[in-house]
C-alpha positions in Angstrom: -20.2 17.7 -23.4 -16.7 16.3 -25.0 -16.2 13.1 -25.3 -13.9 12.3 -22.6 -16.4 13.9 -20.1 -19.4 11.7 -21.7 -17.3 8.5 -21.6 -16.3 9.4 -17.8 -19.6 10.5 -16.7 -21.9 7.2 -18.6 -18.5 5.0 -16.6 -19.8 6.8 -13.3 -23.7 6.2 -14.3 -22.6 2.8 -14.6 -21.0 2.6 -11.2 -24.0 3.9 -9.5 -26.4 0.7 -11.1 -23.7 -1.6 -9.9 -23.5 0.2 -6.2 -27.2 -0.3 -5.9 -27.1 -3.9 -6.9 -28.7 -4.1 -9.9 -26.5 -6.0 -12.0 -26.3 -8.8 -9.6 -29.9 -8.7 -8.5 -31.0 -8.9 -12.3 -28.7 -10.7 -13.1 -26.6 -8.9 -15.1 -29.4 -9.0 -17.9 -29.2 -5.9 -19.8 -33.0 -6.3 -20.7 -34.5 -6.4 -17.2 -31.8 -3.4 -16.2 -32.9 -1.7 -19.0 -36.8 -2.4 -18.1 -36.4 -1.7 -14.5 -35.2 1.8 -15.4 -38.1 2.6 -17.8 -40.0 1.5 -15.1 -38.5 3.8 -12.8 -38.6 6.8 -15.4 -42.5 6.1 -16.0 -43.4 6.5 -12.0 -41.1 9.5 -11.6 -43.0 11.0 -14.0 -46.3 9.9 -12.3 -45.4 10.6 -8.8 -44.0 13.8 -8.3 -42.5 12.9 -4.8 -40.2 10.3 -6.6 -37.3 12.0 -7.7 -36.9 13.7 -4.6 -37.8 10.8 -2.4 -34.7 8.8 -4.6 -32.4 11.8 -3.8 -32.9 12.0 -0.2 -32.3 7.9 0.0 -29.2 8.9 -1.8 -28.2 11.3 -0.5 -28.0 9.6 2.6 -26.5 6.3 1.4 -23.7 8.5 -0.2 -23.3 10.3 3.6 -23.4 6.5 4.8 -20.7 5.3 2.6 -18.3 8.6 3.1 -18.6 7.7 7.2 -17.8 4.4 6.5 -14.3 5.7 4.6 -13.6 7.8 7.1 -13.8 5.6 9.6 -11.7 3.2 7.9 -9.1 5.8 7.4 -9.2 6.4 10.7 -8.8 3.0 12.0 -5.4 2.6 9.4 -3.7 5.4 10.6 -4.3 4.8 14.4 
């Protein structure tokens, strides 16, 4: 991966922990973020349902969100 890609894809990654809340909710401590995702890593690798329960919530949240543009598009143009 180049290094414009990296730096655009670890910006998006970063995005994603923001959209679920987690910098507010730990308050933006890098420590507990950090923790909370080894935590996560640890029971996706003992629960094999995990990672594709997480994809389908998602999955679905993504859906959710799109709607929610496209209704607001919509609504700005009518």
């Amino acid at each position: 991966m180049q290094r414009r890609e990296r730096t655009r894809h670890l910006i998006e990654l970063g995005g994603l922990v923001q959209k679920a809340g987690l910098v507010e909710l730990a308050d933006d401590d890098r420590a507990t973020l950090y923790g909370a995702m080894l935590d996560l890593a640890a029971r996706a690798r003992d629960d094999g349902n995990a990672l594709a329960l997480w994809k389908r919530r998602g999955k679905r949240a993504f859906d959710a969100e799109a709607e929610g543009q496209d209704s607001k598009e919509q609504t700005a143009h009518d």
